[in-house]
N, CA, C and O atoms as a MOPAC input file, in Angstrom:
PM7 MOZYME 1SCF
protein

 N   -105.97400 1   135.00600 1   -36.16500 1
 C   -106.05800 1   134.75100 1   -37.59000 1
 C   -104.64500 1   134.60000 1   -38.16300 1
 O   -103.80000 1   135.46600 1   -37.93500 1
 N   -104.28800 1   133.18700 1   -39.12700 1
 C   -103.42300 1   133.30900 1   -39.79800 1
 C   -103.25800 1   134.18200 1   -40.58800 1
 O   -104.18400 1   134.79200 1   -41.12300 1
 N   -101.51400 1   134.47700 1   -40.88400 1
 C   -101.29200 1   135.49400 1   -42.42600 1
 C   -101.29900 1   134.57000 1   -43.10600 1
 O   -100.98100 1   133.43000 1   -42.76800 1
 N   -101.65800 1   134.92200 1   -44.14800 1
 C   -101.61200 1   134.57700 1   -45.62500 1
 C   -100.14000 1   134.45800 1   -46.17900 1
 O    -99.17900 1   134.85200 1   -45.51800 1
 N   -100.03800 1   133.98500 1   -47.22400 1
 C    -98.59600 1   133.32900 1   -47.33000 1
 C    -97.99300 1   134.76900 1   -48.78800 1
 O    -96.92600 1   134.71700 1   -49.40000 1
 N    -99.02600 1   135.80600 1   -48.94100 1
 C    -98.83700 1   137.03800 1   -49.12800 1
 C    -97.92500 1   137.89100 1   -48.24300 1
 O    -97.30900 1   138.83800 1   -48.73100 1
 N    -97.84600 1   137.62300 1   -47.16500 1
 C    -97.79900 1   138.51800 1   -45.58200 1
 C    -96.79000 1   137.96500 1   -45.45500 1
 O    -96.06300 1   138.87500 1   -45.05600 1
 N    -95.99300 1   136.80000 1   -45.52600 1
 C    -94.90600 1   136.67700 1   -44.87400 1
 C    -93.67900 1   137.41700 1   -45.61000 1
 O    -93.60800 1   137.43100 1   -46.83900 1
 N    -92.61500 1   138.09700 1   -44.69700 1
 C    -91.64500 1   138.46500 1   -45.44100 1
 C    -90.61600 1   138.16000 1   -46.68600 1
 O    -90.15000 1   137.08200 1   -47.05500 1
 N    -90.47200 1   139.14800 1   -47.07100 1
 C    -89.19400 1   138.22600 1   -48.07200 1
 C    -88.18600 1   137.66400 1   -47.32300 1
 O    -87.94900 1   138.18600 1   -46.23400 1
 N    -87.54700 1   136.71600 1   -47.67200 1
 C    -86.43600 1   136.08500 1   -47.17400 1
 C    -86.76900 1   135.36100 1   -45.54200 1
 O    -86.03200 1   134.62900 1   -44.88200 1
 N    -88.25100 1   135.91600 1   -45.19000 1
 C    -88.71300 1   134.75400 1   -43.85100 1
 C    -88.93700 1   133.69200 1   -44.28300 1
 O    -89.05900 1   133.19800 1   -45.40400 1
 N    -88.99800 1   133.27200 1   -42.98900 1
 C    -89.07800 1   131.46200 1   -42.90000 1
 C    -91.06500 1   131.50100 1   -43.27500 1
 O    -92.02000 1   132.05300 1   -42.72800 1
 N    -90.87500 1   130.46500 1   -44.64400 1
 C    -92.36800 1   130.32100 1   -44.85800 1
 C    -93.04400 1   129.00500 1   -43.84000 1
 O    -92.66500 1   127.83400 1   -43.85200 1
 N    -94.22100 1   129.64200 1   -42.92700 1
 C    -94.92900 1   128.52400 1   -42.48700 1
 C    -96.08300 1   128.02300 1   -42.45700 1
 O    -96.70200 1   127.29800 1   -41.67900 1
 N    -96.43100 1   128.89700 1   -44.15800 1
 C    -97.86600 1   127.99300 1   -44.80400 1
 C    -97.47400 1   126.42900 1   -44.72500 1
 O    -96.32400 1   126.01700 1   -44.57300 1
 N    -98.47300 1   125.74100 1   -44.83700 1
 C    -98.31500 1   124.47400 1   -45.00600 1
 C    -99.71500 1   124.70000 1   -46.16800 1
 O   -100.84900 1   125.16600 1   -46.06800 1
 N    -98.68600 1   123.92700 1   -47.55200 1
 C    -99.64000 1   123.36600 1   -48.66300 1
 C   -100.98100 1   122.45700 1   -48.22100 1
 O   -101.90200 1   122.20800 1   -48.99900 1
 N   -100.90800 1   121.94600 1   -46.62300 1
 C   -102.24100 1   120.99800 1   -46.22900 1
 C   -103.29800 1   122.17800 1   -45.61100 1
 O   -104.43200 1   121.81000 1   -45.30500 1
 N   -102.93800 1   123.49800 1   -45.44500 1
 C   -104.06900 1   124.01300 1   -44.75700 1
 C   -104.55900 1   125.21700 1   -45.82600 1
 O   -105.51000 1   125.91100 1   -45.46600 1
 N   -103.98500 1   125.46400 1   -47.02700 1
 C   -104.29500 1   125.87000 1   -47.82700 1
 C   -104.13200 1   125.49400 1   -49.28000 1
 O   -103.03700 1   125.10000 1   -49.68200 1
 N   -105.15900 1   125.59700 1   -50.07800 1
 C   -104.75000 1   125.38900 1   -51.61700 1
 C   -103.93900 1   126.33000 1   -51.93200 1
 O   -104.04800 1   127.55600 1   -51.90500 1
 N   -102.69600 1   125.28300 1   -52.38700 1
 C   -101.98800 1   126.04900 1   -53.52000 1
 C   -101.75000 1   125.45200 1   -54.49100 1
 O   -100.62400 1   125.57100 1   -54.97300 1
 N   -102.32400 1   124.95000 1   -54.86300 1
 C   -102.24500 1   123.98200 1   -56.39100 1
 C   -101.94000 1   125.22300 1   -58.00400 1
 O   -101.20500 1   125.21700 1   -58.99100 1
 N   -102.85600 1   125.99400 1   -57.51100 1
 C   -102.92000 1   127.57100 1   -58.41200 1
 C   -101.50800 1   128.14500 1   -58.83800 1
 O   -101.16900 1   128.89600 1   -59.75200 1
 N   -100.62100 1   127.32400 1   -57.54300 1
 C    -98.68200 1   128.26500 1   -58.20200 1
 C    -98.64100 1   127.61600 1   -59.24300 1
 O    -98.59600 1   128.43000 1   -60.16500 1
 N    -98.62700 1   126.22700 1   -59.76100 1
 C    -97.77600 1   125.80700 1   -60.72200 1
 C    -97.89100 1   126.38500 1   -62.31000 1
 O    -98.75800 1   127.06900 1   -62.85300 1
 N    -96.71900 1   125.84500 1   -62.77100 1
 C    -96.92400 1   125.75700 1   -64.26200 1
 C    -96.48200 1   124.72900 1   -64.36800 1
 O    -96.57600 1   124.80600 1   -65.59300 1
 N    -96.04000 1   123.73300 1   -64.22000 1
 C    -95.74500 1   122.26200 1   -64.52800 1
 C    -96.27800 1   121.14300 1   -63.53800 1
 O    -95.53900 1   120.84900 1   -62.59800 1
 N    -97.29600 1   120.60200 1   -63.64500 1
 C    -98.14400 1   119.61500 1   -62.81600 1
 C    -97.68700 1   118.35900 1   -63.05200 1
 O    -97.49000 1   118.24400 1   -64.26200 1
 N    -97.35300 1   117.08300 1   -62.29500 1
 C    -96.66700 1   116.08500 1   -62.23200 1
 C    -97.99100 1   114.81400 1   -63.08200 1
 O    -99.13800 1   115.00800 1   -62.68100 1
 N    -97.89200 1   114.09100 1   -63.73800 1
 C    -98.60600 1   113.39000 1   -64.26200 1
 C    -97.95800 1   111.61000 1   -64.21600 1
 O    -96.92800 1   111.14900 1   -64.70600 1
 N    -99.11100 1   110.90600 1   -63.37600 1
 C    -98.16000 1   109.81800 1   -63.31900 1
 C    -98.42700 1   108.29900 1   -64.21100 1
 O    -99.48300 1   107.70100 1   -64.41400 1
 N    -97.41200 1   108.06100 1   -64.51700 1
 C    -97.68400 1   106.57000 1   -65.92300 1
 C    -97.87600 1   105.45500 1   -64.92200 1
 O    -96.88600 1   104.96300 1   -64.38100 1
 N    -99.01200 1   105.05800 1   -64.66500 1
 C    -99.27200 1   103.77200 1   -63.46400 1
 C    -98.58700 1   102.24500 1   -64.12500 1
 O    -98.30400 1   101.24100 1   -63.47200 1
 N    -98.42700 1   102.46500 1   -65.70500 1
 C    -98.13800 1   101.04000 1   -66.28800 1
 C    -96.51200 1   100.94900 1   -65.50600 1
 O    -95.99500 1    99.88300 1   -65.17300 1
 N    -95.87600 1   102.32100 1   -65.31400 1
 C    -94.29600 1   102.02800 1   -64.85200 1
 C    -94.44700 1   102.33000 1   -63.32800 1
 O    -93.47300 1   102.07900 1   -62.61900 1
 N    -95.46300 1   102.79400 1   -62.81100 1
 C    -95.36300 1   103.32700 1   -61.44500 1
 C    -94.94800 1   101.73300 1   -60.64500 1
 O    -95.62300 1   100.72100 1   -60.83300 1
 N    -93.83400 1   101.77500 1   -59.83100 1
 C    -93.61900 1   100.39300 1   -59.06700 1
 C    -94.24500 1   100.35800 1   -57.76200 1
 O    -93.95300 1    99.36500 1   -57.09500 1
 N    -95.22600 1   101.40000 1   -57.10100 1
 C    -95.35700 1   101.79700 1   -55.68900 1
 C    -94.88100 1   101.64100 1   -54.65400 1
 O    -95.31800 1   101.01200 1   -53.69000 1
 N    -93.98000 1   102.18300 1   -54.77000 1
 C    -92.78200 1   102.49800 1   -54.09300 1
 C    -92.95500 1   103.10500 1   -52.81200 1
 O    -92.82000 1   102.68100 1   -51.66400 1
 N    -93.28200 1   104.17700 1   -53.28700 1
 C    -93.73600 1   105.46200 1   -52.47100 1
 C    -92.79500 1   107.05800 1   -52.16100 1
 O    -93.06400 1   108.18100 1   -51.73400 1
 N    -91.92500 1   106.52900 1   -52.52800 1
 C    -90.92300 1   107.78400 1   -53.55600 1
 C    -91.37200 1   108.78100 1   -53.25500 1
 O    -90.97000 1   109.41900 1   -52.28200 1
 N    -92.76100 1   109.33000 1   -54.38300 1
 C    -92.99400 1   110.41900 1   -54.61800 1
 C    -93.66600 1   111.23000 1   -53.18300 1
 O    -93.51400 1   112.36800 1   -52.73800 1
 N    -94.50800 1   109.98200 1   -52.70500 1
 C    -95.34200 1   110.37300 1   -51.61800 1
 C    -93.97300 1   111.03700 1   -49.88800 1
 O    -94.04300 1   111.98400 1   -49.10400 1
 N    -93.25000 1   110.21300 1   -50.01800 1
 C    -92.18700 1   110.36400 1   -49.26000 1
 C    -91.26800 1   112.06200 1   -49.42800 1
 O    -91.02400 1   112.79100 1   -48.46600 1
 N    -90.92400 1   112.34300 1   -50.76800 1
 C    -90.27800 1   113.30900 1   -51.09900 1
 C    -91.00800 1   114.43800 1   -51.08400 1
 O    -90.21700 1   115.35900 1   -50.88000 1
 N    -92.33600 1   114.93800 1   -51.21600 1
 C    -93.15000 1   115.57300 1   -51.34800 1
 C    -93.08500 1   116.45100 1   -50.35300 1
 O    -93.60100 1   116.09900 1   -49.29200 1
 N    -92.47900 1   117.73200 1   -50.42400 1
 C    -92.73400 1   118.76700 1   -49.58400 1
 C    -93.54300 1   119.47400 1   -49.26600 1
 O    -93.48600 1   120.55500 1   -48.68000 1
 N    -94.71200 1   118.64900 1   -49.80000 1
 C    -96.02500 1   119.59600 1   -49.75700 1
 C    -97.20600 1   118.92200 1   -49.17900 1
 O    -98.22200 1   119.54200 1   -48.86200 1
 N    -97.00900 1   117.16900 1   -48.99700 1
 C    -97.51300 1   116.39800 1   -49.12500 1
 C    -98.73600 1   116.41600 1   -50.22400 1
 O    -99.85700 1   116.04900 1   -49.87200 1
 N    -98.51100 1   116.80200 1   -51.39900 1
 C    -99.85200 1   116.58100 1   -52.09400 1
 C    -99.96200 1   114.91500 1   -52.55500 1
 O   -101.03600 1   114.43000 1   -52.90800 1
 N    -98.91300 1   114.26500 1   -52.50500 1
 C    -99.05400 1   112.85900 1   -53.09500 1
 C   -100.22200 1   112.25300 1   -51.81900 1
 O   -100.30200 1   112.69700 1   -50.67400 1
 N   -100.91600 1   111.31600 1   -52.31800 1
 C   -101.69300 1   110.60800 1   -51.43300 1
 C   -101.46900 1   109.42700 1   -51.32100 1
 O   -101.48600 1   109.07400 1   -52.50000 1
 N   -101.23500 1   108.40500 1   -50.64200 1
 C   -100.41400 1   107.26200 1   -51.30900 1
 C   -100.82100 1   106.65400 1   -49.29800 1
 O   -100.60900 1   107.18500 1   -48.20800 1
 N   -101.42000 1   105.42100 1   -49.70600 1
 C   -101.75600 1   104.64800 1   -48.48500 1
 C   -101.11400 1   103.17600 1   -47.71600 1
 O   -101.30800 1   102.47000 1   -46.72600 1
 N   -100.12500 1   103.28700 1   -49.05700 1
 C    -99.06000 1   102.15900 1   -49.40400 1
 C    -99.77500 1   100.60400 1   -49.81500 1
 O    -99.39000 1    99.51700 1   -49.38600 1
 N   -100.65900 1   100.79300 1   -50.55100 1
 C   -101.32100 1    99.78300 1   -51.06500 1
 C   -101.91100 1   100.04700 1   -52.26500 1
 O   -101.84400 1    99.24000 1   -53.19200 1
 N   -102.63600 1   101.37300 1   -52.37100 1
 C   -103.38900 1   101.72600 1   -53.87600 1
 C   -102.20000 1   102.48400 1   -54.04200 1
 O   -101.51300 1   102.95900 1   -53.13700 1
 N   -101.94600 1   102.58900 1   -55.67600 1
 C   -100.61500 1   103.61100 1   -56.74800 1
 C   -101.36800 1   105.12500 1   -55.88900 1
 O   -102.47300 1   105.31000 1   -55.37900 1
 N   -100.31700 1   105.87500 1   -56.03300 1
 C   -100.08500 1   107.02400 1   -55.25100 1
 C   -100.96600 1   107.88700 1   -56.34200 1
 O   -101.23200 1   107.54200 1   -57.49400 1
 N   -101.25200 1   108.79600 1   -55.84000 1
 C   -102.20000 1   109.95900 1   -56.43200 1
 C   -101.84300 1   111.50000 1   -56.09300 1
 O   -101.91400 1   111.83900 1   -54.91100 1
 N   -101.48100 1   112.40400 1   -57.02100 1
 C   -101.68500 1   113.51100 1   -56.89700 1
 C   -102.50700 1   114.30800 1   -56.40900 1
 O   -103.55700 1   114.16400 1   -57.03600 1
 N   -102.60300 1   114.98800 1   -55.72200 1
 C   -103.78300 1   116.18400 1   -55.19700 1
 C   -103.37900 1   117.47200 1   -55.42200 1
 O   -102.77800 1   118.23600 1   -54.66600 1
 N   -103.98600 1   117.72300 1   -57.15000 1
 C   -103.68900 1   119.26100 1   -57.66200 1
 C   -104.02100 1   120.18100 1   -57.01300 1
 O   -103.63900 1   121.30300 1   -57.34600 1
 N   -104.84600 1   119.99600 1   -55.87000 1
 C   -105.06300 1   121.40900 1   -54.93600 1
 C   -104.45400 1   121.99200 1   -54.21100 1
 O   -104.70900 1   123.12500 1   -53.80200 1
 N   -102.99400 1   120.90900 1   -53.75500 1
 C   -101.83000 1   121.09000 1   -53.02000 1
 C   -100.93600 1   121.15900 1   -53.68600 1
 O    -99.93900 1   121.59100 1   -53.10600 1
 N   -100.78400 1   120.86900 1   -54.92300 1
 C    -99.40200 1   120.39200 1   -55.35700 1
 C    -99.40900 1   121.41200 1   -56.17900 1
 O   -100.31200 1   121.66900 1   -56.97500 1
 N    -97.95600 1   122.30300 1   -55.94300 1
 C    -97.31800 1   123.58700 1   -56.31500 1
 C    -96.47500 1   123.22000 1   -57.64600 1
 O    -95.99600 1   124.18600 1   -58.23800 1
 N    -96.25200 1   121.99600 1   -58.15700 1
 C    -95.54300 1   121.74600 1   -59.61700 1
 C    -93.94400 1   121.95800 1   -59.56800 1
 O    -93.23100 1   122.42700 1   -60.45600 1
 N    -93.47100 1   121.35700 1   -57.93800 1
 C    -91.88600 1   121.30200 1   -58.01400 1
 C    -91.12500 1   120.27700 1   -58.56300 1
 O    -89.89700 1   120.24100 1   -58.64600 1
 N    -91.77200 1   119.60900 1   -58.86100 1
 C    -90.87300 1   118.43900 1   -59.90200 1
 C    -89.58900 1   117.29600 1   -58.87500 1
 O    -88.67200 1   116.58800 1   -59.29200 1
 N    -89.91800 1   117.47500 1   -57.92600 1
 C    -89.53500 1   116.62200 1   -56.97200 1
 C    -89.82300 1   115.66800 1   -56.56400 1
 O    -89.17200 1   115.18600 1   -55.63700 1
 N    -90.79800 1   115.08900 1   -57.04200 1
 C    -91.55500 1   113.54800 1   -57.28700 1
 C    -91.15300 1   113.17700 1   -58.60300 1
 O    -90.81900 1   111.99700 1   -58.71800 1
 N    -91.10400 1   113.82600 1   -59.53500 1
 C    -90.28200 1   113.10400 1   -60.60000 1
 C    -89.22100 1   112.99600 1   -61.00100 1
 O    -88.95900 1   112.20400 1   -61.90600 1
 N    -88.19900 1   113.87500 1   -60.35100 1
 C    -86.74800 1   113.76100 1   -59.77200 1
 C    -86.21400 1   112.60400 1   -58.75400 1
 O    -85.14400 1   112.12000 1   -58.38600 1
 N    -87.67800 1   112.45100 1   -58.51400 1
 C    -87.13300 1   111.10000 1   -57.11700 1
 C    -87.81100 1   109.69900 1   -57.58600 1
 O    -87.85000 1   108.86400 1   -56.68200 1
 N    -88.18300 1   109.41700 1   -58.44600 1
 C    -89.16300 1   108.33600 1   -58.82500 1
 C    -88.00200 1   107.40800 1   -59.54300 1
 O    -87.64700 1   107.84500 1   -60.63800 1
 N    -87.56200 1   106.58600 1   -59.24400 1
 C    -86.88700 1   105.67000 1   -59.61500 1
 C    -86.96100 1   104.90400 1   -61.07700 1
 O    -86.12300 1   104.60000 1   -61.92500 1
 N    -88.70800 1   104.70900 1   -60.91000 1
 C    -88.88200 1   103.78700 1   -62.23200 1
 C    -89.53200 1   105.01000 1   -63.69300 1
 O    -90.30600 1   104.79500 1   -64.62600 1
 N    -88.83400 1   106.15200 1   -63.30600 1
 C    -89.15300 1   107.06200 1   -63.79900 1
 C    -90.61800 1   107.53200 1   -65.04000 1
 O    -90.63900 1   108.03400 1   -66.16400 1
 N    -92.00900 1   106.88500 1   -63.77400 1
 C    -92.91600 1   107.15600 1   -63.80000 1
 C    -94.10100 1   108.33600 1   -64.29100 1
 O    -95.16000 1   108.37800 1   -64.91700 1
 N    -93.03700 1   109.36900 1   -63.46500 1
 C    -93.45900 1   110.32900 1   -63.22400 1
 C    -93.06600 1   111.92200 1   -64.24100 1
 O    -91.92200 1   112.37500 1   -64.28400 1
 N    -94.14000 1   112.50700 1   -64.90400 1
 C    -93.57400 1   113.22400 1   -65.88300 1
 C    -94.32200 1   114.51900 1   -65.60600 1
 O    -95.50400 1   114.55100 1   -65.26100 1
 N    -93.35100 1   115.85300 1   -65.82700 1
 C    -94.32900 1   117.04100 1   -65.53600 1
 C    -94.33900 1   117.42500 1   -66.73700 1
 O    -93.29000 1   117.43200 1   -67.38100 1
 N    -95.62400 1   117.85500 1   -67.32900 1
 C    -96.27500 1   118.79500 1   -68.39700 1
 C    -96.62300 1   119.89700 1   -67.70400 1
 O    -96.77000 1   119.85500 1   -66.48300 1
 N    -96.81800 1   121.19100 1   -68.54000 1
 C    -97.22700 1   122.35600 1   -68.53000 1
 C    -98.92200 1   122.30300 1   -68.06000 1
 O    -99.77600 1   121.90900 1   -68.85400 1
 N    -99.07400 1   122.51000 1   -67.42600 1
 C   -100.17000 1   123.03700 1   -66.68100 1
 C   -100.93800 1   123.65500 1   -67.82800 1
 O   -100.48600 1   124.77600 1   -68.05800 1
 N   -102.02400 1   123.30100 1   -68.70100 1
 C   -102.93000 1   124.84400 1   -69.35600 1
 C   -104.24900 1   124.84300 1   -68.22600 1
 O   -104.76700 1   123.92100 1   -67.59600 1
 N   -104.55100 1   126.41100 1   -68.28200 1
 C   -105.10400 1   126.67400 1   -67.64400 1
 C   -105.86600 1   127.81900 1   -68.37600 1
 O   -106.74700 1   128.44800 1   -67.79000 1

């Protein structure tokens, strides 16, 4: 049985992967994307340390809030500056 990403130490090397568990639940700022400026690029899907972007390189890329932890690193990397994080309400 895996640990839980509770269990790993402070200052250890984390080796949850955002694909085998939801963590969409960390954020407070969720990435929201403007498709009229999105150029599909693939930017976001590329930079994504979590892989929550979904992006098949043909349909505009898509978020998957169940993975995506709200690091703002898809909209730090988005060129045609697409990509905007709002506050999460919950």
């Amino acid at each position: 049985m895996k640990k839980g990403w509770r269990e790993v130490p402070i200052g250890g090397i984390c080796w949850v992967s955002s694909t085998e568990y939801k963590t969409g639940t960390w954020k407070t700022y969720a990435p929201r994307i403007d498709y009229e400026k999105c150029t599909n690029c693939g930017f976001c899907w590329f930079y994504c340390p979590d892989g929550a972007i979904r992006w098949n390189g043909e349909e505009k890329p898509k978020v998957d809030y169940d993975y995506c932890k709200g690091c703002g690193i898809c909209a730090h990397e988005c060129p045609a500056k697409a990509i905007t994080m709002e506050l999460e309400v919950k």
